[in-house]
C-alpha positions as CSV (number, residue, x, y, z in Angstrom):
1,X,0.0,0.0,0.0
2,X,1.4,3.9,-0.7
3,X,1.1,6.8,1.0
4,X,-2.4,8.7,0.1
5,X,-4.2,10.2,2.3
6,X,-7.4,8.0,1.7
7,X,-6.4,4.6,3.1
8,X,-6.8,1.1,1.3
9,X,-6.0,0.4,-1.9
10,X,-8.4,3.5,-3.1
11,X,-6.0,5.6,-6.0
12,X,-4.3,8.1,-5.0
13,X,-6.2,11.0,-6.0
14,X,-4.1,13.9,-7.6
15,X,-5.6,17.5,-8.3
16,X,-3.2,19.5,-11.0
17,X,-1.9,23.0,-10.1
18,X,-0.9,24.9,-13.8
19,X,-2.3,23.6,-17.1
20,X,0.2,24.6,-19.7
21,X,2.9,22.6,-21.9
22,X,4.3,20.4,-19.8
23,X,0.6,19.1,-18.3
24,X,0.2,17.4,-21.8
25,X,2.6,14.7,-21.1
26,X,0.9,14.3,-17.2
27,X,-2.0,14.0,-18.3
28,X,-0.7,10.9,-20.7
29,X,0.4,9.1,-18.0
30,X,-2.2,9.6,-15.7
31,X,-4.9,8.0,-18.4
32,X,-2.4,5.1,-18.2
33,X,-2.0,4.5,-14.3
34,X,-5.6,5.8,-13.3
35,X,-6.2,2.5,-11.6
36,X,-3.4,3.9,-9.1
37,X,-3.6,7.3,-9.8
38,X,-5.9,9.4,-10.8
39,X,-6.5,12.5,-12.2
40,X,-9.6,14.2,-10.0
41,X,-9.2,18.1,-10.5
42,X,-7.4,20.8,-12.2
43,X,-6.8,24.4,-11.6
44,X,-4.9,27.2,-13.0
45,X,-4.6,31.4,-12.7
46,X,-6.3,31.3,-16.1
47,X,-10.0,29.6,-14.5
48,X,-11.2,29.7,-18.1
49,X,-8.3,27.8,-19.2
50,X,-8.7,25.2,-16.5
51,X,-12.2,24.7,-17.1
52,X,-11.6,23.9,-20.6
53,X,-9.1,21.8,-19.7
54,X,-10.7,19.9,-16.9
55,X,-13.5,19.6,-19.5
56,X,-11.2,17.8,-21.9
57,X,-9.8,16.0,-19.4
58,X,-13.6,14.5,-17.6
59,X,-12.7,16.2,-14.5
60,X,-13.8,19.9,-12.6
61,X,-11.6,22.5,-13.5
62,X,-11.0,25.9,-12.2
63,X,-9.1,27.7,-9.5
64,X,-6.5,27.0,-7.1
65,X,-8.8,28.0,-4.3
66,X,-11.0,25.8,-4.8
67,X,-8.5,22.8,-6.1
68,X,-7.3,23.0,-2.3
69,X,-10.3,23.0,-0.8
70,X,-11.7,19.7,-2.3
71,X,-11.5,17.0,0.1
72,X,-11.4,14.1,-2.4
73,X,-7.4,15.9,-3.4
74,X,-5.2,14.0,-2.1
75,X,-2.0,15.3,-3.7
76,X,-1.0,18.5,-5.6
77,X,0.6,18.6,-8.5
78,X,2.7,21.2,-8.8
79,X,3.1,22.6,-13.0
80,X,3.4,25.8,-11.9
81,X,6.3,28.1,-13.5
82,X,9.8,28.0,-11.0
83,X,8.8,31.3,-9.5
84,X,5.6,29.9,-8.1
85,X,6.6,26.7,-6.6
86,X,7.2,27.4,-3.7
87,X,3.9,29.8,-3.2
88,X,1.5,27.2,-4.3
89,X,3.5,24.3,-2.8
90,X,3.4,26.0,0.9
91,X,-0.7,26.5,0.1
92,X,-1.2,22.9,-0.4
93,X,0.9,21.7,2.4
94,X,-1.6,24.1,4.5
95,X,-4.6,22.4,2.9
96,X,-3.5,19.3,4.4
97,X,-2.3,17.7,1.1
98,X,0.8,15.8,0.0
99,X,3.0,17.8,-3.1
100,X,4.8,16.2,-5.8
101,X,6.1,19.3,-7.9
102,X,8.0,20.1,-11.4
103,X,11.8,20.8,-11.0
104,X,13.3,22.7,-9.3
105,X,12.0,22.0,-6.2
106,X,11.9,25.8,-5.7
107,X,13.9,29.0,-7.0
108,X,15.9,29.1,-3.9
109,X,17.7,26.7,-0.9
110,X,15.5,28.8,1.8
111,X,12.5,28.3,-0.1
112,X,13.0,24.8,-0.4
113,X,13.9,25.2,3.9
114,X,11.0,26.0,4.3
115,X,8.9,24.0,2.5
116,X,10.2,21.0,4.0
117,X,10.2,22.3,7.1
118,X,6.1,22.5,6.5
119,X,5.9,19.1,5.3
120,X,8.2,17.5,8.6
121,X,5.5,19.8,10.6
122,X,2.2,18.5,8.7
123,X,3.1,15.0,8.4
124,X,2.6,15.1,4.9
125,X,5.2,14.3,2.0
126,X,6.6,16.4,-0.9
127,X,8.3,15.2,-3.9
128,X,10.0,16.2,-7.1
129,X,10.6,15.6,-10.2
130,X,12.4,14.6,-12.7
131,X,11.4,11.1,-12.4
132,X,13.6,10.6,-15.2
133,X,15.6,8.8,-13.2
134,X,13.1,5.7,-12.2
135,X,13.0,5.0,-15.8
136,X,14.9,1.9,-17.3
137,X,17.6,4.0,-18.7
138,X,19.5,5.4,-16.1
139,X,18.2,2.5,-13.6
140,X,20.1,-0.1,-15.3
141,X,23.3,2.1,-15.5
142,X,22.7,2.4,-11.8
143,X,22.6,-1.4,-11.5
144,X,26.0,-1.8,-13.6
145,X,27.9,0.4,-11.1
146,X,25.9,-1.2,-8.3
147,X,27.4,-4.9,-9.6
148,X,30.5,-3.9,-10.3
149,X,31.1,-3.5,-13.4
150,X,32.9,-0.7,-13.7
151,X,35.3,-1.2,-10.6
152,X,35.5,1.4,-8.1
153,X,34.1,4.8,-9.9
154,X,36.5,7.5,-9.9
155,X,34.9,10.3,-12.4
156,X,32.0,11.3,-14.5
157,X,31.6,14.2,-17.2
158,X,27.8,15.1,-17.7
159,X,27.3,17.6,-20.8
160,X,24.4,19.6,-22.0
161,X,25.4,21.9,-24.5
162,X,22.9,23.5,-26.8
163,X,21.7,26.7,-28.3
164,X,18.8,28.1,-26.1
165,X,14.8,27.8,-25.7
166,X,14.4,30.5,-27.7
167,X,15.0,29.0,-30.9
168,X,11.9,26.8,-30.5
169,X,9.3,27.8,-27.5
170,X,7.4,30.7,-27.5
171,X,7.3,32.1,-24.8
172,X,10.8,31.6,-23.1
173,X,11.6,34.3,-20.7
174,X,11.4,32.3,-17.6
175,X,14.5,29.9,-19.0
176,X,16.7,33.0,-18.4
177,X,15.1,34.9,-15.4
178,X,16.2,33.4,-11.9
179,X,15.4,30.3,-11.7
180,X,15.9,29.3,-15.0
181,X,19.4,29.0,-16.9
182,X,20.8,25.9,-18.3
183,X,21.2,25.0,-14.8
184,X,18.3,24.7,-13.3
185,X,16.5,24.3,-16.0
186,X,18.6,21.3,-17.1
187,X,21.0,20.5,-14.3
188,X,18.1,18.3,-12.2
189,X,17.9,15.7,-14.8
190,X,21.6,15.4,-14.6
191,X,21.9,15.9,-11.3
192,X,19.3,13.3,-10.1
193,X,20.9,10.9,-12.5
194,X,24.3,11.9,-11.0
195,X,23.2,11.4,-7.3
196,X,21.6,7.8,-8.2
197,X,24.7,6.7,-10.0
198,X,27.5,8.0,-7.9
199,X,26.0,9.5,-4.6
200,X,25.5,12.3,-3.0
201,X,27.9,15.7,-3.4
202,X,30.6,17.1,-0.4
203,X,31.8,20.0,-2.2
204,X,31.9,21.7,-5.6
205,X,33.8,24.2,-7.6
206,X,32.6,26.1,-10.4
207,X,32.9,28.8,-12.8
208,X,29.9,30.8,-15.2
209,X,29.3,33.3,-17.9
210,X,26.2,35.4,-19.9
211,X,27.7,36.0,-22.8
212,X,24.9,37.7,-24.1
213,X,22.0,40.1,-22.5
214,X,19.1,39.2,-24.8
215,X,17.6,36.5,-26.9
216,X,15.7,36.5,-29.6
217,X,12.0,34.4,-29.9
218,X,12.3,32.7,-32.9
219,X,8.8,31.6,-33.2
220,X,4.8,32.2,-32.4
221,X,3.2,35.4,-32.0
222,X,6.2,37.3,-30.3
223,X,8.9,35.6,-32.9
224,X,11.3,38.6,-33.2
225,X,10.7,39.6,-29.3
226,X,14.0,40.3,-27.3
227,X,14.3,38.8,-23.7
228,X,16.3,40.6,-21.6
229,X,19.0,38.0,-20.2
230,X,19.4,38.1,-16.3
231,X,20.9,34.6,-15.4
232,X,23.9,33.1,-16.5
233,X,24.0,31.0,-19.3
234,X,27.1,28.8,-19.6
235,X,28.0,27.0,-16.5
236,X,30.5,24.3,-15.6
237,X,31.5,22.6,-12.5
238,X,33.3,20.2,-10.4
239,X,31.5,18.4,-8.3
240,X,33.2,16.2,-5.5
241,X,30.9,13.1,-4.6
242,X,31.3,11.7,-0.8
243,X,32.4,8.2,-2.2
244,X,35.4,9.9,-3.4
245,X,34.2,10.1,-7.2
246,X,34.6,13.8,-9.0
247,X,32.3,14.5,-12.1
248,X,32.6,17.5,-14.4
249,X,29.5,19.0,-15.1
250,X,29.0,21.5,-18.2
251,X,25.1,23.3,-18.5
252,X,24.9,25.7,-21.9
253,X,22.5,27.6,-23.5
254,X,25.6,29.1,-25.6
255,X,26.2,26.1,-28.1
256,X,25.8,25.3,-32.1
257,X,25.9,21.6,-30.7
258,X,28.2,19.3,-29.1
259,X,29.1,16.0,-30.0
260,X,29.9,14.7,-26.4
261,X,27.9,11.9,-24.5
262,X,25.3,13.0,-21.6
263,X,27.1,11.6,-19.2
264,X,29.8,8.8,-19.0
265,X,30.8,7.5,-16.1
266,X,34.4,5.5,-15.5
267,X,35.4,3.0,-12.9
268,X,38.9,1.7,-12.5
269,X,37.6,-1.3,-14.4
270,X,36.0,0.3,-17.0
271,X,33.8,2.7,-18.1
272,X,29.9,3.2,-19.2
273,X,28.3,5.4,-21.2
274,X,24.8,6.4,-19.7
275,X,21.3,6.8,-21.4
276,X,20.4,10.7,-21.6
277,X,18.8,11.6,-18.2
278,X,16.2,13.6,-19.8
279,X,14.4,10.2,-21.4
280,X,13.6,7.0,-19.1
281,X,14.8,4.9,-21.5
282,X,18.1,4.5,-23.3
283,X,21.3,1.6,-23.8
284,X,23.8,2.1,-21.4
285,X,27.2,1.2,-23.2
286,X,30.0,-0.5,-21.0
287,X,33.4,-1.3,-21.9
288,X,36.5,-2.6,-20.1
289,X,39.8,-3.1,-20.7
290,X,40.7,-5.4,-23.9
291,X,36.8,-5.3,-25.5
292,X,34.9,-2.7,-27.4
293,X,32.0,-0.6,-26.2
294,X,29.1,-3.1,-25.7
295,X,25.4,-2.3,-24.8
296,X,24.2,-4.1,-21.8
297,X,20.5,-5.4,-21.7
298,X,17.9,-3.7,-19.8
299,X,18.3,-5.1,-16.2
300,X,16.5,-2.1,-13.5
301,X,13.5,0.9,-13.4
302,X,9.8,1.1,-14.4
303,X,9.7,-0.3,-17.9
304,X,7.4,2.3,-20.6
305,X,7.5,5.2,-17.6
306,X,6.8,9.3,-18.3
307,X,6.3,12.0,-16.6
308,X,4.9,11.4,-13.2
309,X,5.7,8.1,-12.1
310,X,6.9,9.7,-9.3
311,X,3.4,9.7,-8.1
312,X,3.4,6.3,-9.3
313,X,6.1,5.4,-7.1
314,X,5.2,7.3,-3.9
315,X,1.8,5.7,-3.6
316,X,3.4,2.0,-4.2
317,X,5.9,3.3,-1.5
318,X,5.2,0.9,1.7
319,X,4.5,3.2,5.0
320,X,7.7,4.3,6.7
321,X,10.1,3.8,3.7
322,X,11.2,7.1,1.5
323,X,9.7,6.9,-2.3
324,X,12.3,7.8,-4.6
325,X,11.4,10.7,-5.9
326,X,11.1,12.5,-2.4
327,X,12.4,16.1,-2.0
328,X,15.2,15.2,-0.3
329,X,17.1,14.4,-3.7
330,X,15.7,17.4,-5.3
331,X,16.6,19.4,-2.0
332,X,20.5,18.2,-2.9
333,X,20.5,18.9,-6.5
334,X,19.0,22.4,-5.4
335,X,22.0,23.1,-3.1
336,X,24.2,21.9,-5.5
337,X,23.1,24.1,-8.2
338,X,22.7,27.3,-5.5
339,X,26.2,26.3,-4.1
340,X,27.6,26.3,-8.0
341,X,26.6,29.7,-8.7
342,X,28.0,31.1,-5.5
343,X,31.1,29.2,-6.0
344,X,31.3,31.0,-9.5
345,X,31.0,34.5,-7.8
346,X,33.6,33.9,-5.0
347,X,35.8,31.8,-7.2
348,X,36.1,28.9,-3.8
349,X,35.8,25.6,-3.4
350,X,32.4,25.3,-1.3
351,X,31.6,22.5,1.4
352,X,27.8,20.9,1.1
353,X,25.7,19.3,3.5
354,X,25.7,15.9,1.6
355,X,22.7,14.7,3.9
356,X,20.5,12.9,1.4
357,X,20.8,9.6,1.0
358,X,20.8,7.9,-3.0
359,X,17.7,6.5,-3.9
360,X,17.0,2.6,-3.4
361,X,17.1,0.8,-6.9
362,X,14.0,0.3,-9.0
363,X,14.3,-3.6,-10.0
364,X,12.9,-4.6,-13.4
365,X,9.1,-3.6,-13.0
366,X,6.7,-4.1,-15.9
367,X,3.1,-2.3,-15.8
């Protein structure tokens, strides 16, 4: 039995906070889990949106008031942009109900403070995405460290290097207001995949640039439109994992392209070439010394998961163990990314709290 708040083996009930792009791929997977959990409500600033929405979807929709007040919500979920995460995640947490959000957990470590802090206090739990990570991809990359494969791991490089939203969504000013960067936009799939493979980070280095103050919307109604710039956009970073591992991590909006892997990790054994965290699925490459790269067969994670198995997860979760996706992970990518950009400032080496603990495994789960 999971987690919701309605006892048995009832679905957990989830009621959707922010209908826009990224709801379209929830809303896939909660037709395809309903008999676990399901879609009950949905709400957004736009009502008229929401209704039209909910309407499409077979369910009420309409504001966040009232989303929070509806006793048959179990669970929020949280689509709202960065800069309101932590606003509406703190108003569910007073409504009584558990939170399982979009990344970043919030915009800020004292946000995300306090959040928790409100969740510890209500008995209630808050998770975060990306849930990447429980996919079959990085899962069974996880599993060939786990067995050995590799040897003992001594390094990873994790690249995302491309050009910037701009040249494809329409309305992309949040990507490069606070909160949004290649970093945080991009850095919790890596870092979540990071944190599973190799373990929580002690310390990190890092330096970052803007080298340009606007962009320019490529297309929709405001193609042409100039964004002002206020976050860096090219970041890279060494990161100093507790098990004694170091990766180097590059985040760019500032790229043509790059031809490097998303993330390879190497053992003293050999090394691995891992799936792209952004996708649950994906062949993890190994080789070791005297052989050729070879792919290894799918072996761990959900099998045909998306977007919000987290939820998925947390209410298969059995009472008194911590689902995967909890906050705690997302809280450590957050202070790694918050740590990184004040390391870039002060040009230091910075210490972390590596408190959270890496995720249990996912074995081989079909649906």
């Amino acid at each position: 039995m999971g987690q919701s708040l309605n006892g048995g083996d009832a679905p957990l009930r989830v009621g959707m906070v922010g209908v826009g792009f990224i709801s379209r791929m929830y809303f896939e997977t909660l037709q395809r889990i309903s008999d676990e959990v399901r879609l009950v409500r949905v709400a957004d600033l736009d009502v008229e949106r929401a209704a039209a929405v909910g309407a499409a979807q077979g369910v009420p929709g309409g504001s966040v008031d009232d989303l929070l007040a509806d006793p048959d919500v179990d669970i929020v979920l949280n689509l709202t942009i960065p800069a309101a995460h932590a606003d509406v995640s703190l108003r569910a947490l007073e409504a009584g109900k558990h939170v399982y959000g979009e990344k970043p957990l919030t915009v800020t470590l004292a946000e995300a403070r306090t959040v928790r802090e409100l969740a510890a206090q209500r008995g209630l739990w808050v998770g975060c995405a990306p849930d990447t990570v429980l996919g079959t991809g990085i899962q069974t990359a996880r599993r060939a460290v786990d067995d050995g494969l590799i040897g003992r791991p001594v390094a990873a490089t994790a690249t995302m290097a491309i050009p910037g939203h701009e040249a494809w969504h329409p309305n992309p000013d949040f990507y490069y207001a606070p909160g949004g960067g290649p970093l945080y936009d991009m850095g919790p799939y890596y870092l979540h995949a990071l944190i599973t493979l190799l373990g929580p980070v002690a310390r990190v280095s890092a330096v970052a640039s803007r080298p340009r103050e606007e962009r320019v919307i490529a297309s929709g109604p405001r193609a042409g439109e100039r964004v002002p710039v206020r976050t860096d956009t090219h970041i890279t970073g060494l990161l100093e994992h507790v098990g004694g591992a170091t990766t180097t991590l590059t985040m760019s909006f500032d790229t043509v392209g790059t031809r490097a892997v998303p993330i390879e990790v190497h053992g003293l054994e050999g090394s691995l070439i891992v799936p792209d965290p952004n996708e649950f699925t994906g062949t993890t490459l190994l080789k070791v010394r005297g052989k050729d790269w070879e792919p290894l067969p799918v072996s761990a994670g959900y099998e045909n998961s998306a977007r919000g198995f987290g939820l998925l997860d947390f209410h298969r979760t059995a009472a008194g163990d911590v689902p995967r996706a909890d906050a705690g992970i997302a809280f450590h990518a957050l202070e790694i990314m918050e740590t990184m950009m004040t390391a870039s400032v002060e040009g230091r080496r910075l210490d972390l709290d590596p408190a959270a603990d890496r995720p249990t495994a996912v074995p081989l789960t079909s649906l």
